[in-house]
N, C-alpha and C positions, 0 to 999 in steps of 0.2 A: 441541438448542436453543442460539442463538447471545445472548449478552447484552452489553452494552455493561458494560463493568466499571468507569469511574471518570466523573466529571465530573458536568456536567448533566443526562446522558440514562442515569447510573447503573443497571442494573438492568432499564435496559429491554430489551425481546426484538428482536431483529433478523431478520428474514423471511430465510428461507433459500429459494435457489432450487431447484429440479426437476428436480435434473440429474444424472446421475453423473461428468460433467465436472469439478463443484466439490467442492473437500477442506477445507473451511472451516479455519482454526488453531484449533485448543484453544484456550480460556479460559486455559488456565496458561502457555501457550505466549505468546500476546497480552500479558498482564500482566508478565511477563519482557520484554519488547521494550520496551513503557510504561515502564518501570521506568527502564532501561537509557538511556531517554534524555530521561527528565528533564521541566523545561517544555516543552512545546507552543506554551503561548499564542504567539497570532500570525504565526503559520505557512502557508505556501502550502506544500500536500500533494501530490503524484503517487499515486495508490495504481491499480495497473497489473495487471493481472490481476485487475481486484476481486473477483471474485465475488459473497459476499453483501453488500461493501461494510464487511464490519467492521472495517477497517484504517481505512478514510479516515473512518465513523461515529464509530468511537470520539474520532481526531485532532478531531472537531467536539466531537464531548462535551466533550475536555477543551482545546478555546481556540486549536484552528487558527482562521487566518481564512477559508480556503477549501481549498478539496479539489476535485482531478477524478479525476473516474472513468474509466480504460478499459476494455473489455470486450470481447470480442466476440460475446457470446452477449446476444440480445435481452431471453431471461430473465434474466439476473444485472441487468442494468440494470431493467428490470421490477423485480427486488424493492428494488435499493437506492433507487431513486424510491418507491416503496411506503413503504419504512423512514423515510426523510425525511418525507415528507408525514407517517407517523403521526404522527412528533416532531416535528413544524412546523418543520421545519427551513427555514429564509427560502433560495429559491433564487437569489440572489444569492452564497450559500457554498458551493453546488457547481455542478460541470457535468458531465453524461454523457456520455462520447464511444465511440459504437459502432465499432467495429474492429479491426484488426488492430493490435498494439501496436506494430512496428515503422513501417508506414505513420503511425501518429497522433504516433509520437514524434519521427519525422522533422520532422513539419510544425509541434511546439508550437513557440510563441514566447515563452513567460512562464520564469521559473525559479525553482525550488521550492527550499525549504529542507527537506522530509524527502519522500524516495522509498520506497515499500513496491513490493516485487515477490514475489510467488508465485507463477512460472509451474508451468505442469503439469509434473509429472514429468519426463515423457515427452520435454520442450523441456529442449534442454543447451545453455545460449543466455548463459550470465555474461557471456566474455567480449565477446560482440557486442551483449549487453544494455550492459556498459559503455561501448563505442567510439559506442554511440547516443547515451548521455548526453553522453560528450566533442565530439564530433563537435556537437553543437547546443546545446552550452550550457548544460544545461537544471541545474545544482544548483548554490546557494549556495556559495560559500566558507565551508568550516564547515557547512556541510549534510549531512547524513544521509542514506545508502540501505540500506533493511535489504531484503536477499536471503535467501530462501528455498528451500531446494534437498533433494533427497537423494545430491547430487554434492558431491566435494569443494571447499570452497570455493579461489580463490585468491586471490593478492595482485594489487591492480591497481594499475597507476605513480599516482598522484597524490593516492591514497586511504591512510588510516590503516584496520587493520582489529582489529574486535573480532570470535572467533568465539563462538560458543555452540552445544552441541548437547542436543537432548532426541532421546531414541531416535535413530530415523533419520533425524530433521531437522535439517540444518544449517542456525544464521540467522547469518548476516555484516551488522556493523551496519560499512559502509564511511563513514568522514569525510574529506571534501573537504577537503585540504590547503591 
Protein backbone atom coordinates (compact mmCIF):
# COMPACT_ATOMS: atom_id res chain seq x y z
CA UNK A 1 0.00 0.00 0.00
CA UNK A 2 1.20 3.43 -1.28
CA UNK A 3 0.25 6.57 1.11
CA UNK A 4 0.74 9.98 0.41
CA UNK A 5 3.06 11.04 3.46
CA UNK A 6 2.91 14.94 4.01
CA UNK A 7 0.62 17.96 3.19
CA UNK A 8 -3.10 18.05 2.41
CA UNK A 9 -3.74 14.66 1.17
CA UNK A 10 -1.61 13.35 4.27
CA UNK A 11 -2.26 9.72 4.92
CA UNK A 12 -4.20 9.07 2.13
CA UNK A 13 -3.84 5.62 0.03
CA UNK A 14 -2.79 5.89 -3.46
CA UNK A 15 -4.16 3.27 -6.00
CA UNK A 16 -1.45 1.19 -7.18
CA UNK A 17 -1.64 -0.20 -10.66
CA UNK A 18 -1.73 -4.05 -11.93
CA UNK A 19 1.30 -4.59 -13.16
CA UNK A 20 4.60 -6.16 -12.70
CA UNK A 21 6.18 -3.29 -14.71
CA UNK A 22 5.71 -1.06 -11.74
CA UNK A 23 8.20 -0.83 -8.55
CA UNK A 24 6.58 1.77 -6.75
CA UNK A 25 9.46 3.89 -3.99
CA UNK A 26 9.20 2.90 -0.51
CA UNK A 27 7.55 5.28 1.80
CA UNK A 28 11.09 5.95 3.45
CA UNK A 29 12.57 6.22 0.30
CA UNK A 30 9.92 9.17 -0.84
CA UNK A 31 10.18 10.99 2.52
CA UNK A 32 14.12 11.21 2.24
CA UNK A 33 13.69 12.88 -1.39
CA UNK A 34 10.63 15.21 0.35
CA UNK A 35 13.01 16.07 2.90
CA UNK A 36 15.90 16.78 0.76
CA UNK A 37 14.22 19.39 -1.00
CA UNK A 38 12.61 21.50 1.05
CA UNK A 39 9.31 23.80 -0.11
CA UNK A 40 7.41 22.78 -2.91
CA UNK A 41 4.95 25.19 -2.75
CA UNK A 42 4.31 26.56 -6.22
CA UNK A 43 6.02 24.27 -8.41
CA UNK A 44 5.50 22.93 -11.96
CA UNK A 45 6.33 19.18 -11.71
CA UNK A 46 7.60 16.62 -14.44
CA UNK A 47 7.27 13.25 -12.83
CA UNK A 48 8.05 10.83 -15.76
CA UNK A 49 7.80 7.20 -15.35
CA UNK A 50 4.99 7.81 -13.10
CA UNK A 51 3.63 4.89 -12.29
CA UNK A 52 1.33 5.02 -9.48
CA UNK A 53 1.82 8.69 -9.63
CA UNK A 54 3.11 8.94 -5.99
CA UNK A 55 6.03 11.31 -6.91
CA UNK A 56 3.80 14.06 -8.75
CA UNK A 57 0.64 13.20 -5.97
CA UNK A 58 2.38 13.79 -3.17
CA UNK A 59 4.37 17.29 -4.92
CA UNK A 60 0.35 18.18 -5.13
CA UNK A 61 -0.26 17.26 -1.52
CA UNK A 62 2.38 19.49 -0.43
CA UNK A 63 1.80 22.98 -2.84
CA UNK A 64 3.11 22.19 -6.37
CA UNK A 65 0.91 24.09 -8.56
CA UNK A 66 0.85 21.54 -11.25
CA UNK A 67 2.15 18.28 -12.17
CA UNK A 68 2.31 16.16 -15.61
CA UNK A 69 2.23 12.83 -15.76
CA UNK A 70 4.05 10.44 -18.37
CA UNK A 71 3.44 6.97 -18.69
CA UNK A 72 3.31 4.62 -21.09
CA UNK A 73 1.11 2.10 -19.70
CA UNK A 74 -2.72 2.93 -19.88
CA UNK A 75 -3.03 1.33 -16.53
CA UNK A 76 -0.64 3.57 -14.45
CA UNK A 77 -2.48 6.41 -15.90
CA UNK A 78 -5.80 4.69 -15.05
CA UNK A 79 -4.89 4.57 -11.54
CA UNK A 80 -3.33 8.07 -10.96
CA UNK A 81 -6.61 9.55 -12.69
CA UNK A 82 -8.44 7.22 -10.17
CA UNK A 83 -6.07 8.75 -7.26
CA UNK A 84 -6.94 12.38 -8.23
CA UNK A 85 -10.50 12.12 -8.71
CA UNK A 86 -10.70 10.33 -5.14
CA UNK A 87 -8.77 13.48 -3.66
CA UNK A 88 -10.56 15.94 -5.74
CA UNK A 89 -7.95 16.93 -7.13
CA UNK A 90 -9.09 20.07 -9.57
CA UNK A 91 -7.89 18.97 -13.16
CA UNK A 92 -6.57 22.09 -14.05
CA UNK A 93 -3.20 20.78 -11.72
CA UNK A 94 -2.39 18.05 -13.62
CA UNK A 95 -2.17 16.56 -17.03
CA UNK A 96 -1.79 12.70 -18.31
CA UNK A 97 0.28 12.17 -21.08
CA UNK A 98 0.29 8.59 -22.64
CA UNK A 99 3.68 7.57 -24.20
CA UNK A 100 6.81 6.98 -24.78
CA UNK A 101 8.95 9.31 -22.55
CA UNK A 102 11.40 10.26 -25.03
CA UNK A 103 8.83 11.02 -27.87
CA UNK A 104 6.68 13.38 -25.13
CA UNK A 105 9.79 15.13 -23.75
CA UNK A 106 10.87 15.87 -27.00
CA UNK A 107 7.74 17.79 -27.83
CA UNK A 108 6.92 19.60 -24.12
CA UNK A 109 7.07 23.19 -24.23
CA UNK A 110 6.54 24.32 -20.60
CA UNK A 111 9.61 24.17 -17.92
CA UNK A 112 9.49 22.74 -14.67
CA UNK A 113 11.04 23.43 -11.55
CA UNK A 114 11.45 19.80 -10.02
CA UNK A 115 11.80 16.54 -12.34
CA UNK A 116 11.30 13.04 -10.85
CA UNK A 117 12.42 10.09 -13.04
CA UNK A 118 12.17 6.32 -12.18
CA UNK A 119 12.83 4.58 -15.12
CA UNK A 120 12.80 0.63 -15.10
CA UNK A 121 15.69 -1.07 -14.30
CA UNK A 122 16.31 -2.57 -17.12
CA UNK A 123 16.38 1.38 -19.16
CA UNK A 124 20.20 2.66 -18.65
CA UNK A 125 19.18 5.89 -20.17
CA UNK A 126 20.89 9.13 -17.41
CA UNK A 127 22.80 10.28 -19.85
CA UNK A 128 20.33 10.67 -22.70
CA UNK A 129 17.64 11.18 -20.25
CA UNK A 130 19.77 14.39 -19.52
CA UNK A 131 20.82 15.54 -23.12
CA UNK A 132 16.64 15.37 -23.54
CA UNK A 133 16.24 17.82 -20.76
CA UNK A 134 19.19 20.08 -22.14
CA UNK A 135 18.38 19.86 -25.60
CA UNK A 136 14.64 21.32 -24.99
CA UNK A 137 14.89 23.25 -22.30
CA UNK A 138 12.63 21.81 -20.01
CA UNK A 139 14.23 22.72 -16.00
CA UNK A 140 14.26 25.95 -14.19
CA UNK A 141 17.39 27.59 -13.21
CA UNK A 142 17.81 26.19 -9.74
CA UNK A 143 15.36 23.43 -10.47
CA UNK A 144 15.63 19.92 -9.28
CA UNK A 145 15.78 16.44 -11.00
CA UNK A 146 15.72 13.54 -8.83
CA UNK A 147 16.97 10.28 -10.78
CA UNK A 148 16.39 6.95 -9.65
CA UNK A 149 18.60 4.11 -10.72
CA UNK A 150 20.27 0.74 -9.75
CA UNK A 151 23.31 2.09 -12.08
CA UNK A 152 25.93 4.29 -11.06
CA UNK A 153 25.02 7.56 -10.94
CA UNK A 154 27.17 10.30 -12.72
CA UNK A 155 28.14 13.79 -12.96
CA UNK A 156 26.36 15.93 -15.66
CA UNK A 157 27.98 19.40 -17.14
CA UNK A 158 25.59 21.89 -15.88
CA UNK A 159 24.14 20.19 -12.76
CA UNK A 160 25.15 20.20 -9.05
CA UNK A 161 24.86 16.75 -7.74
CA UNK A 162 23.63 15.29 -4.36
CA UNK A 163 23.87 11.49 -4.09
CA UNK A 164 22.04 9.32 -1.71
CA UNK A 165 21.66 5.48 -1.60
CA UNK A 166 19.34 3.20 0.29
CA UNK A 167 20.12 -0.56 -0.50
CA UNK A 168 20.41 -0.85 -4.10
CA UNK A 169 18.90 2.42 -5.11
CA UNK A 170 20.74 5.09 -6.03
CA UNK A 171 18.75 8.80 -6.02
CA UNK A 172 20.78 11.79 -7.49
CA UNK A 173 18.99 14.93 -6.53
CA UNK A 174 20.76 16.95 -9.73
CA UNK A 175 20.42 21.09 -9.56
CA UNK A 176 20.41 23.21 -12.47
CA UNK A 177 23.29 25.59 -12.29
Amino acid sequence: MIRVISGKYRHREIYQPKTMEVRPTMDVVRSAIFSALSNINGTHVLDVFSGSGAFGIESISRGADNVVFIDKLPICLACIKKTCDKFLIDSKNYKLIKGDYNNIMNSLKQKFDLIFADPPYKMRIIKSFFDIITKNDLINCGGKIIYETVEELIDIEGFSLKRYNYGQKNVGIYCKL
